[in-house]
C-alpha positions as CSV (number, residue, x, y, z in Angstrom):
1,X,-68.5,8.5,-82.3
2,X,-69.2,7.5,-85.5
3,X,-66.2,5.6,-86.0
4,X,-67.1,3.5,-82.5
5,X,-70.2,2.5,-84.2
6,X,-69.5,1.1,-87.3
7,X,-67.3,-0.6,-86.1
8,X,-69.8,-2.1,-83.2
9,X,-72.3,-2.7,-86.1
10,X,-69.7,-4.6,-87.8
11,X,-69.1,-6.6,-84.8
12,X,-72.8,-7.3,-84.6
13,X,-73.1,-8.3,-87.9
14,X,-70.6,-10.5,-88.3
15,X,-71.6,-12.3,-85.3
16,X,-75.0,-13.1,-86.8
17,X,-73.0,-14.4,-90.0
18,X,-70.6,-16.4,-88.0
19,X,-74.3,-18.8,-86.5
20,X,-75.1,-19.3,-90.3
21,X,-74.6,-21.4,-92.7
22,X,-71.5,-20.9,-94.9
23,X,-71.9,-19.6,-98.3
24,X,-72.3,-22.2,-100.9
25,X,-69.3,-20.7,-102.8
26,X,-67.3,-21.2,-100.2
27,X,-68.0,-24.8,-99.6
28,X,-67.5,-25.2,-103.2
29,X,-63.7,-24.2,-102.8
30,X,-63.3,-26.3,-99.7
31,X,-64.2,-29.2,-101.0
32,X,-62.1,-28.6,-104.1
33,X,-59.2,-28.6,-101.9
34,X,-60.4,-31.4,-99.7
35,X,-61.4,-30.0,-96.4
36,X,-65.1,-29.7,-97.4
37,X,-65.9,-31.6,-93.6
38,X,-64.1,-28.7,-91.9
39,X,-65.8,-26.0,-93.8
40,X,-68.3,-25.0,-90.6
41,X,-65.6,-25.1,-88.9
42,X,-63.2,-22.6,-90.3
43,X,-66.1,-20.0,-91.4
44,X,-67.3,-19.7,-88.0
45,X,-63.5,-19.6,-86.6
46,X,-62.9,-16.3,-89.2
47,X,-65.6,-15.1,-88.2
48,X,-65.4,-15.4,-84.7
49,X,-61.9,-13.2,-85.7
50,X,-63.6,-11.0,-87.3
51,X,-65.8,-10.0,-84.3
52,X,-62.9,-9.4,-82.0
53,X,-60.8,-7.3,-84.5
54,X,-64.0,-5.1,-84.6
55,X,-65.4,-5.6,-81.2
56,X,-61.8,-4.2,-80.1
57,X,-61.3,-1.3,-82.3
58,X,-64.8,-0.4,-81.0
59,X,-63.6,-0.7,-77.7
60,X,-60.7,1.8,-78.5
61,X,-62.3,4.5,-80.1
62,X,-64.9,4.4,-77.3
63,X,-61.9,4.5,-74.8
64,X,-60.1,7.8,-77.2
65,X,-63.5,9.4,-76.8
66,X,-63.6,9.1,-73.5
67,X,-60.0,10.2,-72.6
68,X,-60.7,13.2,-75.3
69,X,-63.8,14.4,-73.2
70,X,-62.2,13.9,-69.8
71,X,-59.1,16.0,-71.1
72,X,-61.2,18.7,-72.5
73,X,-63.0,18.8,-68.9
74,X,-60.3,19.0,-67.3
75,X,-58.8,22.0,-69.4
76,X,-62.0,23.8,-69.2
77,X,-61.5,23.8,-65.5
């Protein structure tokens, strides 16, 4: 249970840091490289990864839980 909420806080979290701002050091590189215009862009598109990488391992360790408790009920019976 622990697990499922980490990774939900994770999933959270990173969705509040995918609305801000990117970091300044960030921008820094991307305009070294040239695609300092695109930087909002691709911050909020990793992000946006981010969240459903955690968001879905959330979902499956809530989903094990649940199978684990259902299986145990069911042996108990």
């Amino acid at each position: 249970m622990s697990l499922t909420a980490q990774f939900g806080l994770a999933a959270i979290l990173l969705a509040i840091l995918g609305l801000r701002e990117p970091p300044n050091t960030i921008t820094v590189v991307a305009e070294y490289f040239g695609v300092g215009s695109a930087v909002s862009i691709i911050w909020a598109g990793v992000m946006s990864v981010g969240v459903a990488c955690f968001g879905a391992s959330a979902h499956a360790a809530l989903k094990a839980i649940e199978k684990n408790s259902e299986a145990n009920q069911a042996f108990d019976s």
